[in-house]
N, C-alpha and C positions, 0 to 999 in steps of 0.2 A: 437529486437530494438538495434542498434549500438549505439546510441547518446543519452545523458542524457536530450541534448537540446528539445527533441521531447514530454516532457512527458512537463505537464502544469508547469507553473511556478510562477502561482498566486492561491492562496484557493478562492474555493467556497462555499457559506456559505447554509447551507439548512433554505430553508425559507418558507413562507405561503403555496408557492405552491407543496414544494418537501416534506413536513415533517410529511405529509400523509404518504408519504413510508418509514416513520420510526419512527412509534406507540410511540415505547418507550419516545422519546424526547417531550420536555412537550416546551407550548410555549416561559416558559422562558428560556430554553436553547439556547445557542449559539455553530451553530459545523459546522465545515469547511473542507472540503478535498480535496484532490489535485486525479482528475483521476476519474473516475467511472467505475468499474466494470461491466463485465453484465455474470451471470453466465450463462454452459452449452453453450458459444460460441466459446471457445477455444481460441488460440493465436492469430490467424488471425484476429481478430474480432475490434479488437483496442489496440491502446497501452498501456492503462492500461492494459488492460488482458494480453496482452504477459509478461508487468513488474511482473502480482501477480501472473503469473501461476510460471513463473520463480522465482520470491519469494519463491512462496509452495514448490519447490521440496524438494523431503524426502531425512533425512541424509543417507540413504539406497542408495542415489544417487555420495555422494560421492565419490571421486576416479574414477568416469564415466567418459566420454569426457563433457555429455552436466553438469557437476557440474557448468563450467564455466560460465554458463549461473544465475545460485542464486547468484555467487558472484559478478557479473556484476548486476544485480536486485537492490543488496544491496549498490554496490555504487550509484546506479541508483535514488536509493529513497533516499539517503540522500544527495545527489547534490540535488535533488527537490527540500525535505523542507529548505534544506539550501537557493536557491535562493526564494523560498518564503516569508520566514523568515525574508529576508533582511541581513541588516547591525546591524538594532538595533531592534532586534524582542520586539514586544510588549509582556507583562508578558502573559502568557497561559497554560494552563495546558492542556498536551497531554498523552491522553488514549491510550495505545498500548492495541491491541486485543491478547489475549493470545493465548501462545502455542493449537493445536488439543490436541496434546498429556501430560499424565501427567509427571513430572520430572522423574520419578521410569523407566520410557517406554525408551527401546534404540536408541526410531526412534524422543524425547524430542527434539523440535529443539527452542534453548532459544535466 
């Protein structure tokens, strides 16, 4: 993906009909994301997956030609929620998904 513009630019909120596929969330939760994933279909497949396979790649990749491609990811996704966000974001509280790996591990990406 070249352009930041390409990836969504407004949250979706999971609701009645999506939060079946996601046990955990109880009905009075509120959760929103930008992009949907679809695993095992690679880059091709949509441009969320090209932004989080590009996300994933391991610090083992660093120094590589395709590195350029995580750090572009990551301005990627914070131009998103930035224009999702707006101007004057309403109060929320945003759950990062932790590291695969634990701090101790060299391939730790924080």
């Amino acid at each position: 993906m070249t352009s930041d513009v390409a990836f969504p630019d407004r949250f979706t909120e999971i609701d009645e009909l999506t939060r079946p596929d996601h046990y955990w969330l109880t009905d009075d939760d509120r959760c929103y994301f930008l992009g949907e994933y679809t695993a095992g279909r690679g880059y091709s497949y949509s441009q969320t997956n090209q932004l989080i396979l590009n996300f994933k790649k391991s610090l083992d990749r660093q120094g590589k030609p395709e590195w350029h491609y995580k750090q572009s990811a990551l301005l990627q996704a914070a131009a998103s929620f930035r224009r999702a966000l707006g101007k004057d974001p309403p109060a929320h509280v945003f759950v990062p998904m932790p590291p695969s790996k634990a701090r101790g591990d060299p391939l730790h990406d924080d």
